[in-house]
C-alpha positions in Angstrom: -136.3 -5.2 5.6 -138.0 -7.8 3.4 -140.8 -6.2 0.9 -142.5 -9.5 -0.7 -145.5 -9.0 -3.3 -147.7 -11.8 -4.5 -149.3 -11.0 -7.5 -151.3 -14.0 -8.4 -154.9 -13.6 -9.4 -156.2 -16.7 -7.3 -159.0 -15.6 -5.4 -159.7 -17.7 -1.8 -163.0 -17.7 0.0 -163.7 -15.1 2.7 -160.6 -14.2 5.5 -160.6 -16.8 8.7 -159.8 -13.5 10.3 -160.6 -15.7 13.7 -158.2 -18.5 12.8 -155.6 -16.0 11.8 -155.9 -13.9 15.1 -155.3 -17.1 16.8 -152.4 -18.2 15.0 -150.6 -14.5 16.0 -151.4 -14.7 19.6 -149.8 -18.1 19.8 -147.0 -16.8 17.7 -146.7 -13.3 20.2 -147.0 -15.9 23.3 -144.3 -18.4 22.0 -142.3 -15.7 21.3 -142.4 -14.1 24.9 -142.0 -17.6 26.6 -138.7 -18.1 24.3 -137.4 -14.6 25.4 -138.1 -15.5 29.3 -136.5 -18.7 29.3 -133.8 -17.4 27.2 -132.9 -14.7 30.0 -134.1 -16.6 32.7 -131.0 -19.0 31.8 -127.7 -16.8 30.9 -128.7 -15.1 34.6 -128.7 -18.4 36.2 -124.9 -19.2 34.7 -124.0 -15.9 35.8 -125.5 -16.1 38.9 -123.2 -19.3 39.4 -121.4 -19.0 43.1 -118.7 -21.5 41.4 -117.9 -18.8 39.0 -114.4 -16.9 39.4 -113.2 -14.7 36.8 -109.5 -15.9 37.2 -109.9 -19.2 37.7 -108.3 -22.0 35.5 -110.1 -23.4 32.9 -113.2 -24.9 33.1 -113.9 -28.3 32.2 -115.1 -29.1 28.7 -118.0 -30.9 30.3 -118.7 -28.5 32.2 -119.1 -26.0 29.3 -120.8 -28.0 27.0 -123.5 -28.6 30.0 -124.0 -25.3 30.7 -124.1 -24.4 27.1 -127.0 -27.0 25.9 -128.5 -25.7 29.5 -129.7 -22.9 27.7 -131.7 -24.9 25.3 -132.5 -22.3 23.0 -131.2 -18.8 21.1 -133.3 -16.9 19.5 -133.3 -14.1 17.3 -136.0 -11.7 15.8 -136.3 -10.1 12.6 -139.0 -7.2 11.7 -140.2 -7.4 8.1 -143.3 -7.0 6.4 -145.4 -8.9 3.5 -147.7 -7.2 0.7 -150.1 -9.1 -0.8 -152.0 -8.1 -4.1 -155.2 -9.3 -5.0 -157.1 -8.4 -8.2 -158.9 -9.1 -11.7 -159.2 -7.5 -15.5 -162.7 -7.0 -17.3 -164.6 -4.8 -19.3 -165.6 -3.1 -16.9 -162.7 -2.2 -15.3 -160.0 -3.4 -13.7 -159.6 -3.7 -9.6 -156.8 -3.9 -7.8 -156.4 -4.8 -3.6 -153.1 -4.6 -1.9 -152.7 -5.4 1.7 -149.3 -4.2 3.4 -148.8 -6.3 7.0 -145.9 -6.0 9.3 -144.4 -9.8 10.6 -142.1 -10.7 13.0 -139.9 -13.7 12.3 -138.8 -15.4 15.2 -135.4 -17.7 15.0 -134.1 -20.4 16.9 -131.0 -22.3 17.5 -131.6 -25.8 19.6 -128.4 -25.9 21.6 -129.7 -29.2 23.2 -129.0 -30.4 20.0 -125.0 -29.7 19.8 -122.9 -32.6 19.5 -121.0 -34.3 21.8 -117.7 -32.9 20.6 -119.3 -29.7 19.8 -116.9 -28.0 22.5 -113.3 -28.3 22.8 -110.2 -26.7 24.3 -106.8 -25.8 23.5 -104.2 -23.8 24.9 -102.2 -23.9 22.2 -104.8 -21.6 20.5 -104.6 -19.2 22.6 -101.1 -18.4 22.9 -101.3 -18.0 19.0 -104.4 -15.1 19.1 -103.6 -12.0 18.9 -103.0 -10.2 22.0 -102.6 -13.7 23.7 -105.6 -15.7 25.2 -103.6 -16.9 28.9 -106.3 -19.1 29.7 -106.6 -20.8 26.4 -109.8 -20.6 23.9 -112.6 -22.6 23.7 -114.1 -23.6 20.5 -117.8 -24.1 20.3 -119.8 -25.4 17.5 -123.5 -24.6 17.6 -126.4 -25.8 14.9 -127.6 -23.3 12.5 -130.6 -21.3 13.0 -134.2 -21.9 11.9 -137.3 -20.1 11.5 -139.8 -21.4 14.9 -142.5 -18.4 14.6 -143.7 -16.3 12.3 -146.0 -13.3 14.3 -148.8 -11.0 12.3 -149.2 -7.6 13.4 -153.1 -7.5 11.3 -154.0 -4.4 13.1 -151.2 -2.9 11.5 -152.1 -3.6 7.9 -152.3 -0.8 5.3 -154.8 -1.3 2.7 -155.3 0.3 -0.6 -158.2 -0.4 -3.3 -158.4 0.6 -6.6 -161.6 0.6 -8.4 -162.2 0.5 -12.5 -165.4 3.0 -13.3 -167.8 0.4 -13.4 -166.7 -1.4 -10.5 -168.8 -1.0 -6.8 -166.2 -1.3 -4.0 -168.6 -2.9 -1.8 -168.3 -6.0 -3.8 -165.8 -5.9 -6.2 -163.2 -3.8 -3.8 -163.9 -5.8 -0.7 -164.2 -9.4 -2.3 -160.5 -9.1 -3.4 -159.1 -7.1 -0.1 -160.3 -10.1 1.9 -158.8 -12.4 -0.7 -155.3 -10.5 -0.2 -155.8 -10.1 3.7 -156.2 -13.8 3.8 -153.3 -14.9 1.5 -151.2 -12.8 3.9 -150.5 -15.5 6.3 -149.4 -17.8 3.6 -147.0 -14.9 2.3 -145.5 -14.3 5.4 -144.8 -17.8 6.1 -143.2 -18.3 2.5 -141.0 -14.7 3.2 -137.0 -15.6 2.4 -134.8 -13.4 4.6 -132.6 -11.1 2.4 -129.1 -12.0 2.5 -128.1 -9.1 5.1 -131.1 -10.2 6.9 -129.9 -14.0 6.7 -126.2 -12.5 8.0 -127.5 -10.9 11.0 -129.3 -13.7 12.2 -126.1 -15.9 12.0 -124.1 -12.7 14.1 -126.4 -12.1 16.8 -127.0 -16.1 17.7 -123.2 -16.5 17.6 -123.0 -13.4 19.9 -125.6 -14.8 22.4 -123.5 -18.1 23.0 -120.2 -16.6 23.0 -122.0 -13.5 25.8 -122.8 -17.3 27.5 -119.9 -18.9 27.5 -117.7 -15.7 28.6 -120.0 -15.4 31.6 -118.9 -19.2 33.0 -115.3 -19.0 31.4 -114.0 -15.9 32.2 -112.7 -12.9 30.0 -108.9 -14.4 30.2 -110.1 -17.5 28.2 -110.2 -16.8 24.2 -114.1 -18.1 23.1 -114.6 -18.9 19.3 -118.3 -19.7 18.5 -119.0 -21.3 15.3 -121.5 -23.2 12.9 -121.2 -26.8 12.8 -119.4 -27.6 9.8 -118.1 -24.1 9.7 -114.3 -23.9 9.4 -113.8 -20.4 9.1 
């Protein structure tokens, strides 16, 4: 879970609550369409009449195709951004904080693997431990990036604090807008803590090698990696 504060006393104009609710449902909406098509295509591979479990190894081509068939992996992570908003004086000091859950939605573009981004060896397999009889594959997928960022604003939790010559209908409410607005900046600027970061990287390498042993076979040995990875 990411907790990310901005504490800057900038104060924007009034909240594009309307441009912000727009933004979200495009975000929720690109986010279900990704899921669909996501599913939509590991069912088709495993729906594949050509499929046999002990059947000798596939082609290369074959795998790579299906492979960039599914186009896209995506993963999501839950977070949330707080935003505080605020200003010193005489007369008292205020202080708005706006708490907002986000979902961040990443992608891997498996239409974009390389050419050689799949190959086969036998001799890798007999090597493994516990013995691979059909050989492994080796597949080499680009690293995952941030496509969506989704606001849950009708989640937020608020909090005002008011100095004792302060009105919150002014004061209170000109700086909770200010923080509600700068909240769609914050969550687009969130960094994924390192576990975070790690999880990503595990579950997209999972969701290729889940593809791959659905058109190879569990006798082949599968090893899914990150271009440039070695490891």
């Amino acid at each position: 879970m990411i907790d990310h504060a901005w504490k800057s006393r900038r104060v924007p104009g009034r909240a594009p609550w309307g441009t912000m609710l727009a933004a979200a449902a495009i975000a929720a909406g690109l986010a279900a369409y990704l899921h669909l098509a996501q599913t939509a295509a590991l069912d088709a591979v495993r729906r594949d009449p050509r499929l046999v479990m002990d059947a000798p190894p596939r082609p290369v081509a074959e795998v790579t195709s299906a492979v960039r068939a599914m186009k896209l992996v995506t993963v999501e992570i839950d977070t949330k951004v707080k935003v505080d908003r605020g200003d010193t004086s005489w007369r008292g000091d205020v202080l708005a904080s706006v708490e907002v859950p986000v979902r961040l939605q990443y992608g891997t573009d498996l239409s974009k693997m390389r050419v050689d981004g799949v190959n086969f060896s036998s001799v890798l397999g007999a090597e493994r431990p516990g013995g691979a009889d059909l050989g492994v594959y080796v597949i080499e997928v680009p690293r995952p990036m941030r496509i969506a960022t989704e606001i849950f604003g009708a989640q937020e939790a608020a909090e005002v604090q008011i100095g004792w010559l302060r009105l919150r209908s002014r004061a209170g409410e000109y700086y909770l807008g200010a923080a509600r607005r700068d909240a769609s900046d914050g969550a687009r600027d969130l960094t994924l803590l390192p576990a975070d970061a790690k999880r990503v990287e595990r579950e997209t390498l999972g969701q290729v090698e889940a593809l791959v042993r659905a058109l190879v076979g569990e006798r082949a040995g599968v090893i899914v990696r990150f271009a440039g990875d070695r490891s």
